[in-house]
C-alpha positions as CSV (number, residue, x, y, z in Angstrom):
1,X,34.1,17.3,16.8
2,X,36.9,19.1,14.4
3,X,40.4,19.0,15.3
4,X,42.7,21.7,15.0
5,X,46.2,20.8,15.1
6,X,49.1,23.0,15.5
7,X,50.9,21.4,12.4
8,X,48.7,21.9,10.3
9,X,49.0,26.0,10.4
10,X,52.9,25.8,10.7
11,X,54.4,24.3,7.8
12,X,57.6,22.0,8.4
13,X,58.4,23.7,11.2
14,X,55.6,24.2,13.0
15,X,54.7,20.1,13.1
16,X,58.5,20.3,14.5
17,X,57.1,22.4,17.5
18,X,53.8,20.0,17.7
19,X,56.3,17.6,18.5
20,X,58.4,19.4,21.4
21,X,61.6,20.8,18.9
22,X,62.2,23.4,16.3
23,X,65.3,22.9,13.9
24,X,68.1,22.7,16.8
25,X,66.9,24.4,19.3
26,X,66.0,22.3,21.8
27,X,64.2,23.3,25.4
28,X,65.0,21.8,28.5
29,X,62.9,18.6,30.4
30,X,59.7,20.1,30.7
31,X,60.0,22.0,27.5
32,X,61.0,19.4,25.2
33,X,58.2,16.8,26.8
34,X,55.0,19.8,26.1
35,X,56.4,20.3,23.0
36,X,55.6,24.5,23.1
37,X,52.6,25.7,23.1
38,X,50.3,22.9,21.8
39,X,46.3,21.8,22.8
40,X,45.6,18.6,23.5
41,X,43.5,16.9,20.9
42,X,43.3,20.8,19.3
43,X,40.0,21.5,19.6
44,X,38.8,24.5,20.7
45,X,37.4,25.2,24.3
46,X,33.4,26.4,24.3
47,X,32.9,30.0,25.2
48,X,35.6,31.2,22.4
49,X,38.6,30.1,24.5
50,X,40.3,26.9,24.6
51,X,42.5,24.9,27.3
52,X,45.9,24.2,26.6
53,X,49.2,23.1,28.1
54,X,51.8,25.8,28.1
55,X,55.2,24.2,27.2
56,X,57.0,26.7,29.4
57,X,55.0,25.5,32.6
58,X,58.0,23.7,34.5
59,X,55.6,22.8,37.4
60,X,53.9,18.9,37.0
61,X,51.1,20.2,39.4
62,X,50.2,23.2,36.8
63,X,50.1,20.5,33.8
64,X,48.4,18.3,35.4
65,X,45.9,20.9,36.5
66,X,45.6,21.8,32.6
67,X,44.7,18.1,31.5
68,X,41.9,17.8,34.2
69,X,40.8,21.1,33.0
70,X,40.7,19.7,29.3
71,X,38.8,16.7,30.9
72,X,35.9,18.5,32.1
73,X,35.5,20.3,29.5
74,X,35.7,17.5,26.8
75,X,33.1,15.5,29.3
76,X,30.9,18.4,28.9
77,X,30.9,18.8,25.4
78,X,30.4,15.3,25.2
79,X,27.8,15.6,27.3
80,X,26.1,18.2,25.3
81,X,26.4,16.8,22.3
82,X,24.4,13.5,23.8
83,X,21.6,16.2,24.3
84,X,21.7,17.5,21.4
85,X,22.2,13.5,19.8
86,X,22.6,13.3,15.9
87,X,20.0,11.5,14.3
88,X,20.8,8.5,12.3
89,X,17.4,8.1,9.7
90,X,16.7,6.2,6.9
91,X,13.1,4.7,5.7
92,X,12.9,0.7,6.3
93,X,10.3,-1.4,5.3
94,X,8.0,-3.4,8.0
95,X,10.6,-6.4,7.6
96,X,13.4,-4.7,7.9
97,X,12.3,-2.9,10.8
98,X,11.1,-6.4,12.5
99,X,14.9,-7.4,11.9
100,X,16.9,-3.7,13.0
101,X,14.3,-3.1,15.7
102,X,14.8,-5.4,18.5
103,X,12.8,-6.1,21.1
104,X,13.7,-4.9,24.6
105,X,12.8,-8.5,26.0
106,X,13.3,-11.0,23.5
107,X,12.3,-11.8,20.1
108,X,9.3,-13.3,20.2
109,X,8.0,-10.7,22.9
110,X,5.7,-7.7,22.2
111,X,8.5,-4.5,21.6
112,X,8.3,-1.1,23.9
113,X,5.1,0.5,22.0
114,X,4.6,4.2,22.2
115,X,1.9,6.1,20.7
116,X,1.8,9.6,20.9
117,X,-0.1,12.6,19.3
118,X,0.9,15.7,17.7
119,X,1.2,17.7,20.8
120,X,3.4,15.4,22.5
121,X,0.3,13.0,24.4
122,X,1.0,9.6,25.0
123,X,-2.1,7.7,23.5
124,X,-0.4,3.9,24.2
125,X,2.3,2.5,26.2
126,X,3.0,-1.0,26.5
127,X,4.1,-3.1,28.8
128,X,7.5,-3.4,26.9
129,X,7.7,1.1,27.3
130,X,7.4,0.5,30.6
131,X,10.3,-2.0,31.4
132,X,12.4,0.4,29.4
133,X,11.4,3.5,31.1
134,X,10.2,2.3,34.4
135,X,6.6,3.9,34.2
136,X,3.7,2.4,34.3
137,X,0.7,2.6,31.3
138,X,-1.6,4.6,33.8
139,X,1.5,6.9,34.7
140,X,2.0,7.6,31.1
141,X,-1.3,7.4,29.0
142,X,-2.0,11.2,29.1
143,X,0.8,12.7,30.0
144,X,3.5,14.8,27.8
145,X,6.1,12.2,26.1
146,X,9.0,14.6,27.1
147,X,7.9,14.6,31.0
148,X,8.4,10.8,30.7
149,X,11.8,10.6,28.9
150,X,13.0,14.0,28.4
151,X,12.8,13.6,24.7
152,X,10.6,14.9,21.9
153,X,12.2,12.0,19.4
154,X,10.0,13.5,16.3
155,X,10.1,16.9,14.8
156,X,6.9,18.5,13.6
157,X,9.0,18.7,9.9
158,X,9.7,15.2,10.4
159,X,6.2,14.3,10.9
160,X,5.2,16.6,7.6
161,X,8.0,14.5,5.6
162,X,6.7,11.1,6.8
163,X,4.2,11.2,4.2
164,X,3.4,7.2,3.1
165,X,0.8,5.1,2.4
166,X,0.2,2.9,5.5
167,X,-0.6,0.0,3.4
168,X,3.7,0.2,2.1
169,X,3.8,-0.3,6.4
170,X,7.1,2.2,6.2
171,X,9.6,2.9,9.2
172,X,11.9,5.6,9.4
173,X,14.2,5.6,12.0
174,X,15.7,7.7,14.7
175,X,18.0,8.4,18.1
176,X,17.9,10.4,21.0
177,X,19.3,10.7,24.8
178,X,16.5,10.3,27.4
179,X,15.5,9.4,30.9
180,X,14.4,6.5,32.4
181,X,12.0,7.4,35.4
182,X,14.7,6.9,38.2
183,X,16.5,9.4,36.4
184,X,19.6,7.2,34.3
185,X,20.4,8.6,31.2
186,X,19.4,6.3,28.1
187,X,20.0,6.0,24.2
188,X,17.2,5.3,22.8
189,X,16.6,4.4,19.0
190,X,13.0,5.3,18.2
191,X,11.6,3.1,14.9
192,X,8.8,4.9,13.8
193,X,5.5,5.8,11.6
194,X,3.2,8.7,11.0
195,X,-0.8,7.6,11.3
196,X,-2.9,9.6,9.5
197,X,-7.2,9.2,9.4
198,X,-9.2,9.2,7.0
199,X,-8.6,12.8,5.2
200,X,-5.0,12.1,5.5
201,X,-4.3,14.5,8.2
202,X,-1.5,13.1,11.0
203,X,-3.3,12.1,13.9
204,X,-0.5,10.3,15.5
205,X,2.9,9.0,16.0
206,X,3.4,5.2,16.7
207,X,6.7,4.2,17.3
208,X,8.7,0.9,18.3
209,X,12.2,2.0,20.9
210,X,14.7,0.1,22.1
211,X,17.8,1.1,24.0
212,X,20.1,1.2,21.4
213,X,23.6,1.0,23.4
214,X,24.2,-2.2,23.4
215,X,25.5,-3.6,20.1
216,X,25.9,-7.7,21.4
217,X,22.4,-7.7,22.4
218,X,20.7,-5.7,19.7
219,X,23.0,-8.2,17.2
220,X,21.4,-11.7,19.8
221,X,18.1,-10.5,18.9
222,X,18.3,-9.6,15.6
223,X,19.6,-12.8,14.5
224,X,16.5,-14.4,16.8
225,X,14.2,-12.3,14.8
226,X,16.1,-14.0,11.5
227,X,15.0,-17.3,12.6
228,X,11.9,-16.3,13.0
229,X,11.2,-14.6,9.6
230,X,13.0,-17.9,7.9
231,X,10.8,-20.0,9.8
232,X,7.8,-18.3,8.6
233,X,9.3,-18.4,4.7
234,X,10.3,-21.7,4.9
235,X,6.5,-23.1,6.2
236,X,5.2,-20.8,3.5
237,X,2.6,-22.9,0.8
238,X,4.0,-20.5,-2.1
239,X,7.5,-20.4,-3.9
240,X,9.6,-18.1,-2.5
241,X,13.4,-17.0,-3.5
242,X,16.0,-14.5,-4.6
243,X,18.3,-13.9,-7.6
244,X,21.1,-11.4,-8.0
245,X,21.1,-9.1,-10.7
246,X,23.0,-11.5,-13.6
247,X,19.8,-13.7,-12.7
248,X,21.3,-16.5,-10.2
249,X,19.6,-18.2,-7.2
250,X,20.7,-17.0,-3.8
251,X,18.1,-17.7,-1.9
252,X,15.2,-20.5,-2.4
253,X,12.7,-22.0,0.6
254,X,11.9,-25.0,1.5
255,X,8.7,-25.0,-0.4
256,X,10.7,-24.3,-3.7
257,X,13.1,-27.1,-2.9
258,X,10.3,-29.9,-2.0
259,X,8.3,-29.0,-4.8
260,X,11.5,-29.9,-7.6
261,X,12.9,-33.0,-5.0
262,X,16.2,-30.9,-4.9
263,X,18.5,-29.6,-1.9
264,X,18.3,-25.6,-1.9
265,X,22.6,-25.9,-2.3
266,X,22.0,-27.5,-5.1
267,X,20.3,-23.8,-6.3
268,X,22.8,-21.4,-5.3
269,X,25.0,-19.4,-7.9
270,X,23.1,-21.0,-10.7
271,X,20.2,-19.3,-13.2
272,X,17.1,-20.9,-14.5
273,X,18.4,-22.5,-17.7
274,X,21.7,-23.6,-15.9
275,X,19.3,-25.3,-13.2
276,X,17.6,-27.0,-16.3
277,X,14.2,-27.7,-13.6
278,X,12.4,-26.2,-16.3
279,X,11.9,-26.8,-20.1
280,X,13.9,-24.2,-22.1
281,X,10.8,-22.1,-23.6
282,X,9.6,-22.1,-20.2
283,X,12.7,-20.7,-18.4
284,X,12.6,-17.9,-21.3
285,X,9.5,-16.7,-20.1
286,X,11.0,-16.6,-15.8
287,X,13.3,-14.7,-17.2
288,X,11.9,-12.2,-19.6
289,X,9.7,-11.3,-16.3
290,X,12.8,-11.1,-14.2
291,X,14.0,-8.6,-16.7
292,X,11.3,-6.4,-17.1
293,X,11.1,-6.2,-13.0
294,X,15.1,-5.4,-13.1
295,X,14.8,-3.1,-16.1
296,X,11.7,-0.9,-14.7
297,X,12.7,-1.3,-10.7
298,X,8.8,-1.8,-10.4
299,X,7.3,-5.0,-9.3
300,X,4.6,-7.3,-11.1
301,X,1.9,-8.9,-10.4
302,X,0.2,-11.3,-13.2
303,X,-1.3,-14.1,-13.7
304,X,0.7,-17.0,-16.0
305,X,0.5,-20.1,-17.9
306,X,3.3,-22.4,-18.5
307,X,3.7,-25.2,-20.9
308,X,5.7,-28.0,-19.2
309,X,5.0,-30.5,-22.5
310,X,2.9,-32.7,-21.0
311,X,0.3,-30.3,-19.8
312,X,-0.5,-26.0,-18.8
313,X,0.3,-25.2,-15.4
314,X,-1.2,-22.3,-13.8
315,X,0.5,-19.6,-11.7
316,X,0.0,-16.3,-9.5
317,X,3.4,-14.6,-9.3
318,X,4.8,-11.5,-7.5
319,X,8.1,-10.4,-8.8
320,X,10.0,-7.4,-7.8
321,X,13.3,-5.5,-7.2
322,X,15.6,-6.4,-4.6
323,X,17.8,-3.3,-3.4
324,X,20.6,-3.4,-0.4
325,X,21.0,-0.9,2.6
326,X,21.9,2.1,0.0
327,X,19.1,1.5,-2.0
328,X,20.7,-0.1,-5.2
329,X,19.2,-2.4,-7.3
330,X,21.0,-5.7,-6.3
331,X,18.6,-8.4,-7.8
332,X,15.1,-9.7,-8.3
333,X,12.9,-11.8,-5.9
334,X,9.5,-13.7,-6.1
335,X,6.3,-15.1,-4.9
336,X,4.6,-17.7,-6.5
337,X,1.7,-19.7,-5.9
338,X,0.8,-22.7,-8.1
339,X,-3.5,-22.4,-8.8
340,X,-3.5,-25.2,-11.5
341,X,-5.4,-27.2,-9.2
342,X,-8.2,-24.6,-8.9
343,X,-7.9,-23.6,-12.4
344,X,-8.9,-26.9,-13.2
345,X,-11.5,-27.6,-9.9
346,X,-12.8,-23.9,-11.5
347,X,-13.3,-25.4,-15.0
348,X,-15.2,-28.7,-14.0
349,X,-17.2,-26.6,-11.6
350,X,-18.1,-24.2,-14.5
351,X,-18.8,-26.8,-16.6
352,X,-21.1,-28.5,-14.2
353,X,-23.0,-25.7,-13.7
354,X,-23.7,-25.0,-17.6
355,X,-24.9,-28.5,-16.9
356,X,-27.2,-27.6,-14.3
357,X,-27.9,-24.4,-16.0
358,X,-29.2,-25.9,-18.9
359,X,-31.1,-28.7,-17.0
360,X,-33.1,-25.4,-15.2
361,X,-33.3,-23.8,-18.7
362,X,-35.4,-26.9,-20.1
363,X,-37.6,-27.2,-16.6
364,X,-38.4,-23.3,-17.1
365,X,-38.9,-24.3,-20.8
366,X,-41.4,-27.0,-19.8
367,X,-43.4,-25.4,-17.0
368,X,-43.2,-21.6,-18.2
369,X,-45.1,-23.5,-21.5
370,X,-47.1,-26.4,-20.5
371,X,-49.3,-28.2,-23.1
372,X,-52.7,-29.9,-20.8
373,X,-54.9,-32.4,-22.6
374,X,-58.5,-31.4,-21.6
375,X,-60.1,-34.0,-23.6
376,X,-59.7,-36.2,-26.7
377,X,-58.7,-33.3,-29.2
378,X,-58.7,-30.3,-26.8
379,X,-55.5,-29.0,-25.6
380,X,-54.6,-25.9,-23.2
381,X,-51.4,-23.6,-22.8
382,X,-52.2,-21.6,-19.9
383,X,-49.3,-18.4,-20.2
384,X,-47.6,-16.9,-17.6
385,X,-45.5,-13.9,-16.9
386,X,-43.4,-12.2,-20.0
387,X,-43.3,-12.8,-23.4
388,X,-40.3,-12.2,-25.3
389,X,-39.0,-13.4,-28.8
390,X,-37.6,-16.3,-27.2
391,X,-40.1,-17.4,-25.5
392,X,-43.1,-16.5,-28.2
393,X,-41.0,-19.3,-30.4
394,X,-41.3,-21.6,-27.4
395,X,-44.9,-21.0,-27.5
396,X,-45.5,-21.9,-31.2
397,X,-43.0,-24.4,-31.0
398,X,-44.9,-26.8,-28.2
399,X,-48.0,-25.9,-29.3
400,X,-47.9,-26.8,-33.0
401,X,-45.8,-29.9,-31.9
402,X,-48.5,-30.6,-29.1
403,X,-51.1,-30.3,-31.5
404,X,-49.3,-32.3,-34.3
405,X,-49.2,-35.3,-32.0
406,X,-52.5,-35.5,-30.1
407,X,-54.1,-34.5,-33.0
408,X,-56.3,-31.6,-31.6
409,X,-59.2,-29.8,-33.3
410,X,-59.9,-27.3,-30.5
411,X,-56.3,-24.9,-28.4
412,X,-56.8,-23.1,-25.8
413,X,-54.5,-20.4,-25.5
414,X,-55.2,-19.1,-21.8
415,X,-53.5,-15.0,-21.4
416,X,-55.0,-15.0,-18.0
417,X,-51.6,-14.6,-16.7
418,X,-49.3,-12.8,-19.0
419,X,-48.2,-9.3,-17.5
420,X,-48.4,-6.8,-20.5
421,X,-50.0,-7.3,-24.0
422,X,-47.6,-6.0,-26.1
423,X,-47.1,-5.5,-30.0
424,X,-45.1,-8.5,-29.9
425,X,-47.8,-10.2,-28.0
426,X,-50.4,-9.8,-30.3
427,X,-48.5,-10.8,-33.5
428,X,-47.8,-13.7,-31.7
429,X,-50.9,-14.6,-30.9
430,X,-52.1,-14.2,-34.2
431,X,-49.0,-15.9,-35.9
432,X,-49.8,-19.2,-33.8
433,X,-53.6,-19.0,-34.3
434,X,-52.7,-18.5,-38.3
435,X,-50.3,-21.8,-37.8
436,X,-52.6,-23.8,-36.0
437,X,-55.2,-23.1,-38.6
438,X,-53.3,-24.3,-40.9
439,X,-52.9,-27.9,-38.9
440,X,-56.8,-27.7,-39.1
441,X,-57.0,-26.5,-35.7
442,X,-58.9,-23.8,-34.1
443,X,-57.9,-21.5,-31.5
444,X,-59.4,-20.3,-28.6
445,X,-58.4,-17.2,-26.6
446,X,-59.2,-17.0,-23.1
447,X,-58.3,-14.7,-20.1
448,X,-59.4,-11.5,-22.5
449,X,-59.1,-8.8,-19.4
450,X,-60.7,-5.3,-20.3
451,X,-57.3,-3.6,-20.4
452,X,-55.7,-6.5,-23.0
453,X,-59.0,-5.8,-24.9
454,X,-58.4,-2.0,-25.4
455,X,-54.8,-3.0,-25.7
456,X,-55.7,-5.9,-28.9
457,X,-57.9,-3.0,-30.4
458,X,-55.2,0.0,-30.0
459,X,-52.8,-2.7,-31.4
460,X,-54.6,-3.3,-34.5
461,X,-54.7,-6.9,-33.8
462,X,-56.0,-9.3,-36.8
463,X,-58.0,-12.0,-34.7
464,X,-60.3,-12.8,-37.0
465,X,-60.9,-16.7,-37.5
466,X,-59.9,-16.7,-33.0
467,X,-62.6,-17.1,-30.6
468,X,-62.1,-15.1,-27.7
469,X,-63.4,-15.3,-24.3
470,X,-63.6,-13.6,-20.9
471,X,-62.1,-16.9,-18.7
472,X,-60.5,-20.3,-19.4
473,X,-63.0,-22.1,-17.7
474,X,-65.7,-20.6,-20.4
475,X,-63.3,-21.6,-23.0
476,X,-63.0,-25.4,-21.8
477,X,-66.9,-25.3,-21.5
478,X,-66.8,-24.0,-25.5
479,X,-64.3,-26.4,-26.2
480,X,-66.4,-29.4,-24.7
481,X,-69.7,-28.8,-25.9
482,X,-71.1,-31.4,-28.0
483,X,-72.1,-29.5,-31.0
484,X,-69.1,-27.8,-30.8
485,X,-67.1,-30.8,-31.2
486,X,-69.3,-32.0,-33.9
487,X,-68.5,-29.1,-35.8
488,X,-64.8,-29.4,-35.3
489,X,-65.4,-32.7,-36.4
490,X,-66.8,-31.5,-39.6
């Protein structure tokens, strides 16, 4: 509300006649106490005119008249101007909401909720709205939000500016006169967000009110709700705390102060090499991140590895900027979590399963290429699934080993069950048969499909000096009979 005063449109003399005398010329009782022609407070009267006390007025009941006049009408601007209520906004974060937003019915008690759409619809009201307002959740779900409390708190270019991410969980902040149902008039501070779906469109607005007239209580709760936030950073597992910008403790947790066996006092006002808890190459490297957060007003996230001397430890730390109510940057604050224990379950796990790993490679190995004795001399390789280079050396590997040790004149090499024949397939075959001749061994080749015929053939396989057959079983019987084996022998 501006002010207007006399004086300040009279010069010298004119503050001398907002104070009842000009020079020497003095009035008489009723003169000199109005001072002249003056308004009270100055301020002009709605409608273009404004109410003031005429200093020649002699008569008490006239002046008197004047003041209530100036009364009413200062009650009704006053009165307008709560209507019309300024709005005090600012964008808060979820915590500092929880702290500046108390709750109508204590701090550990679910807030007056109020969700509402675009058109003014009341989607939710809790039970907290309704000890507020007075009406009850099946009074007000569905109805208009300025039937219920003669407000419309949110402007449709308010809701267009509220344009965050929900995952930052933002607040902004605002105030406005309403109703409660019996009709008492109410300020009412409305700590709200925008909603949006999917596409990003503003389905609806969700906001936390209290009545925010009554400075002891909202200043009781708020410092309940600060006992409850310390409570929950103090029985946090991770490292929590707060440095000012030159880099010096002002706030550690409990967690912090067990983990180093030191009172958090003992913290306070000093930075990491002056708290000497860490090695000095160590403390370098807090610091250098601290910087970088301070420098860039961003926060990190990384992964690190100190070296205390003795042995790495492993941490996941959250750094980042610390600003006050104006939005400075005032210091730097962090979140760490220690995971050298599960770095190190992580590597004896990893390491156990190369173990077991390579314990399942050498089964495979064994049954993927198993060497059967048929009979004194005769060996079998029955082959199953895919061939690659890996595993056609395998295959020449136990074979020429197998046959090496028992001594064998006859091999069966069985393809009954191998998926493809291949190029590589057939100049493997041929490579072992070629090896195994040279051990003095023949080599028979059973499971000879139609298809891996045609295949062999298109190929322009070399089996020459390789008995093939239809089935292993008419390979064992070739194997085993007697003249056969005498020739082998031979």
């Amino acid at each position: 509300m501006s002010r207007d005063r006399s004086e300040s449109t009279s010069g010298s003399s004119g503050r001398a006649h907002a104070h009842g005398r000009s020079g020497g010329d003095r009035g008489s009782g009723a003169e000199s106490s109005a001072g002249g022609h003056r308004e009270l407070d100055g301020s002009p009267a709605r409608g273009g005119g404004s109410a003031h006390i005429d200093s020649h007025i002699d008569d008490p009941k006239a002046e008197s008249a004047a003041l209530r006049a100036r009364v009413e009408e200062l009650e009704k601007e006053l009165a307008t101007l709560r209507g019309e209520l300024a709005r005090e906004r600012g964008l808060v974060s979820a915590a500092a909401a929880y702290l500046d937003a108390p709750f109508a019915r204590g701090a550990t008690q679910v807030p007056a909720l109020v969700h509402w759409r675009l058109d003014g619809t009341v989607t939710r009201w809790s039970e907290g709205a309704e000890g507020l307002f007075g009406w009850s959740e099946g009074e007000a779900v569905g109805r208009r939000l300025s039937d219920l409390v003669a407000a419309d708190p949110v402007s449709p270019q308010e809701v267009q500016a509220f344009n965050h991410d929900a995952g930052e969980s933002f607040f902004a902040t605002t105030t406005s006169a309403g109703r409660t149902r019996e009709g008492d008039a109410i300020t009412c501070r409305w700590t709200y967000a925008v909603l949006r779906d999917a596409g990003g469109d503003a389905r609806e607005i969700a906001a936390i009110v209290d009545e925010g007239d009554d400075p002891r209580r909202r200043e009781r709760l708020a410092h309940e709700r600060y006992q409850l936030l310390l409570q929950l950073v103090d029985n946090s597992p991770n490292v929590m705390f707060i440095k000012d910008a030159e880099g010096r403790y002002v706030f550690v947790n409990r967690h912090y102060a067990r983990a180093l066996g030191r009172h958090a006092v003992e913290f306070l006002g000093k930075d990491e090499h002056e708290f000497g808890a860490t090695p000095p190459n160590v403390a370098d490297a807090i610091v250098a991140k601290e910087r970088e957060v301070l420098a860039s007003g961003r926060p990190l996230r990384y992964e690190e590895v100190l070296d205390y001397g003795s042995q790495n430890f492993y941490f996941s730390t959250v750094k980042f900027p610390v600003r006050n109510a104006r939005g400075e940057l005032v210091g730097v604050g962090g979140v760490v979590r220690e995971d050298t224990d599960l770095r190190r379950s992580e590597a004896e796990r990893a390491a156990l399963q190369e173990q077991v790993i390579a314990a399942q490679r050498e089964a495979l190995r064994e049954l993927s290429t198993p060497l059967i004795p048929l009979a004194d001399g005769v060996l079998a390789m029955p082959l199953v699934g895919t061939l690659d280079r890996a595993r056609v050396g395998q295959v020449m590997e136990t074979l020429l080993a197998g046959i090496s040790s028992q001594r064998a004149h006859t091999a069966l090499l069985d393809i009954t069950g191998v998926r493809a024949v291949d190029a590589l397939v057939a100049e493997a075959l041929t490579r072992t048969a070629r090896a195994a001749r040279m051990l003095g061994t023949r080599v028979v080749l059973t499971g000879i499909r139609p298809e891996v015929a045609r295949a062999l053939i298109e190929l322009g396989a070399d089996l020459s000096g390789i008995v093939t057959l239809s089935s292993l079983q008419s390979g064992i019987a070739h194997a085993l009979r007697p003249t056969e084996r005498r020739r082998a022998a031979r």
